[in-house]
C-alpha positions, 0 to 999 in steps of 0.5 A: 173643293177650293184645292180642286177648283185652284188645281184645275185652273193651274192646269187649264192654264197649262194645258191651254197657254201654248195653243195661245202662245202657238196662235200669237206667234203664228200670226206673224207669216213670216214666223209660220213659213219659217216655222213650216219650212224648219219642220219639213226639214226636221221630219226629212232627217228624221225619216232617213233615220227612220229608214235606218231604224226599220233596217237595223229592227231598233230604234239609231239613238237606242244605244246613246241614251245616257245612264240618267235619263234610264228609267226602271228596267222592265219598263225600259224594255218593254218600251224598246221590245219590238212591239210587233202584232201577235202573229206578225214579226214586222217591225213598227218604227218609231223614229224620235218617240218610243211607241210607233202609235205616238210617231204615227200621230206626230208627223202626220200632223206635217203632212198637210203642209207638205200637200200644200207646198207640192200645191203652191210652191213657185219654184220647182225645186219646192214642189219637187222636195215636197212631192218627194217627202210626201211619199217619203211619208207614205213609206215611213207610214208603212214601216210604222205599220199602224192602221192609224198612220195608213188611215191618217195619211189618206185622210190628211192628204184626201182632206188638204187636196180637198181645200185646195181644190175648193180654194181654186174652185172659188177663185180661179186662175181663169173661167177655163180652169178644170183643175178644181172640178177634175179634183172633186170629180175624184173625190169618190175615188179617194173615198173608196181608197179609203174605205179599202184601208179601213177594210 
């Protein structure tokens, strides 16, 4: 019992401290846009080598993996096979990671940031690069080919356009604003596409 109790305090600690950490540094603003703005410009590069991958059917760093970093032989294929559905021969990206389902779940989590710089950015050039790597995302969803990055990018999307639109709803621009009631007004619109994805 006491090496339990000790073994799951080790890992509550390790499995909770860089949510702390994480939450520390982001106080900082100037800290989180830096932050935002360098993953934005990662998953951009990263999406280009997506779009290579999806066209050559195999992960661009497959053939530089070095010898120590191979793992046992059936696994390593397993891992590198297609991972295609039964009956359908599209191929799945995986951009950095080795499962498509894990890719999916990672950049949707920047997505939200994107929404809002095609939101708030004040130079146009911003709003423009963030509505394009927005739909930049979209196409990578679909070369992923999961429900999951589908469903996930409508849900992100329908849900930060949905704070925004609150946000302005409670402090607008001016007693003529029709924007936010515009975006509520879609709301049942958003929620039949997805019900469709579901589908």
């Amino acid at each position: 019992p006491g090496a339990s109790i000790g073994y799951s305090l080790n890992q509550l600690l390790l499995w909770n401290m860089p949510f702390v950490v994480a939450t520390w540094a982001m106080m900082d603003e100037r800290f989180l846009r830096r932050f935002v703005a360098l993953m934005l410009i990662t998953y951009s590069v990263i999406f280009v080598l997506t779009v290579f991958e999806y066209m050559q059917r195999k992960p661009v760093w497959f053939d530089y993996i070095p010898g120590f970093l191979k793992i046992d032989g059936p696994l390593f294929n397993v891992i590198m096979a297609d991972q295609s559905r039964v009956g359908d021969d599209r191929y799945r990206a995986r951009g950095n990671l080795a499962v498509h389902l894990y890719f999916a779940q990672a950049f949707l989590v920047v997505v939200p940031f994107m929404v809002h710089y095609a939101f708030s950015a004040k130079q146009f050039r911003h709003k423009a690069a963030a509505i394009a790597l927005l739909l930049f995302s979209l196409v990578v969803s679909w070369m992923t080919n999961t429900r999951t990055a589908m469903i996930g990018f409508i849900i992100m999307v329908v849900g930060a356009t949905s704070l925004f639109a609150l946000r302005r709803f409670l402090r607008p621009p001016n007693k003529a604003d029709m924007v936010a009631p515009a975006m509520f007004m879609a709301a049942p619109a958003a929620a039949m596409l997805l019900l469709v994805a579901i589908a």
